[in-house]
C-alpha positions as CSV (number, residue, x, y, z in Angstrom):
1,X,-0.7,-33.6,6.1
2,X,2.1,-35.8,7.4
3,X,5.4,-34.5,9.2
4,X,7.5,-34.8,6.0
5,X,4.8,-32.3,3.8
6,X,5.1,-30.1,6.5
7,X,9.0,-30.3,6.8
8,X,9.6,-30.1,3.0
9,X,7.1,-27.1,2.6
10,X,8.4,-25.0,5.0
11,X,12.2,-25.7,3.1
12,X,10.6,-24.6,0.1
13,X,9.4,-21.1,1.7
14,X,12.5,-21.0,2.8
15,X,14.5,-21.4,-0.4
16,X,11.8,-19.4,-2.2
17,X,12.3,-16.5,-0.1
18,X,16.2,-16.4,-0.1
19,X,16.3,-16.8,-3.8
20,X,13.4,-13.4,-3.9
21,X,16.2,-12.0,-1.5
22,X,19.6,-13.1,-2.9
23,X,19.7,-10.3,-5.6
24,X,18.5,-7.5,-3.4
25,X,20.8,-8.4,-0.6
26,X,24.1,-8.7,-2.9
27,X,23.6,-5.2,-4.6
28,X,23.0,-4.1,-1.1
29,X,26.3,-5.6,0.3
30,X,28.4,-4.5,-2.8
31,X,27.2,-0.9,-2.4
32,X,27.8,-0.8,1.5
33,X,31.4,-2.5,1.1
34,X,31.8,0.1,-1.7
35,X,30.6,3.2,0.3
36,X,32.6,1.9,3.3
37,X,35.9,1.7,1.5
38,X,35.3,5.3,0.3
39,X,34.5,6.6,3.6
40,X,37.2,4.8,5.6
41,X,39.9,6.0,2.6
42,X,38.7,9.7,2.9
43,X,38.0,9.8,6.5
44,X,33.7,11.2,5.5
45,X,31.8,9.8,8.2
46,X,28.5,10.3,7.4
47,X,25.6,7.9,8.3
48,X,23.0,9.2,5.7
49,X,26.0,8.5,2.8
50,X,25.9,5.1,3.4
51,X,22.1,4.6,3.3
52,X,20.8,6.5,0.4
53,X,22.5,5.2,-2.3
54,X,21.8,1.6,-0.7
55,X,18.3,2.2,-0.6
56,X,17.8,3.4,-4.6
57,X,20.4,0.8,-6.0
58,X,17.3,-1.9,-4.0
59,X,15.0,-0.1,-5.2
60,X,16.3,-0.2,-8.8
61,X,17.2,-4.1,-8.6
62,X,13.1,-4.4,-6.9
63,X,12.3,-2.6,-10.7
64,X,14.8,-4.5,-12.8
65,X,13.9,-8.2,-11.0
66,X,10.3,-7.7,-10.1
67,X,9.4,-10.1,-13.5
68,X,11.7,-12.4,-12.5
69,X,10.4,-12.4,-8.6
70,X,7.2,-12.1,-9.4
71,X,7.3,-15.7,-11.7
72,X,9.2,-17.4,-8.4
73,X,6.2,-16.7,-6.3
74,X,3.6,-17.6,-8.6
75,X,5.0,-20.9,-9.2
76,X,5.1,-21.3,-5.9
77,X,2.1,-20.8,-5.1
78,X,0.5,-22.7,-7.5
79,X,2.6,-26.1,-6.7
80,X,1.1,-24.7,-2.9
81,X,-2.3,-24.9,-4.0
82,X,-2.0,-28.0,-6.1
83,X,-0.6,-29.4,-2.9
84,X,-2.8,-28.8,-0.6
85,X,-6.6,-29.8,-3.2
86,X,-4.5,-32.8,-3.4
87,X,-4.7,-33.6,0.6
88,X,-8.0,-32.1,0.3
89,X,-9.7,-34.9,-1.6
């Protein structure tokens, strides 16, 4: 394995896993921006209101994408495997 497979592989984990993420993390920010507005506009300061109804909205995106995700990482592993039985032989 040269420097360059090495280099180009890891960017590919890399972009793998913030495409996996992107999703989950922007239904996460939207719901926290949204639950900080309406606690800042009616003065509610409570830490378990702004958790809860982050943590089911990921959960329910984990549900909704999990096809999708789960075709992401399979692809990538496969080109991963054919990858590496091609430095094997």
């Amino acid at each position: 394995m040269t420097e360059g497979y090495i280099i180009t592989l890891g960017r590919e984990a890399l972009y793998t896993t913030l495409l996996i993420c992107a999703p989950l993390l922007g239904v996460s920010l939207i719901i926290g921006l949204t639950i900080g507005i309406f606690q800042a506009t009616t003065q509610l300061q409570d830490i378990s209101l702004s958790f809860v109804p982050k943590i089911v909205a990921v959960l329910i995106m984990v549900v909704i994408f999990a096809p999708w995700i789960m075709n992401i990482l399979v692809s990538f592993t496969q080109n991963l495997f054919m990858s590496i039985q091609n430095f094997t032989r």
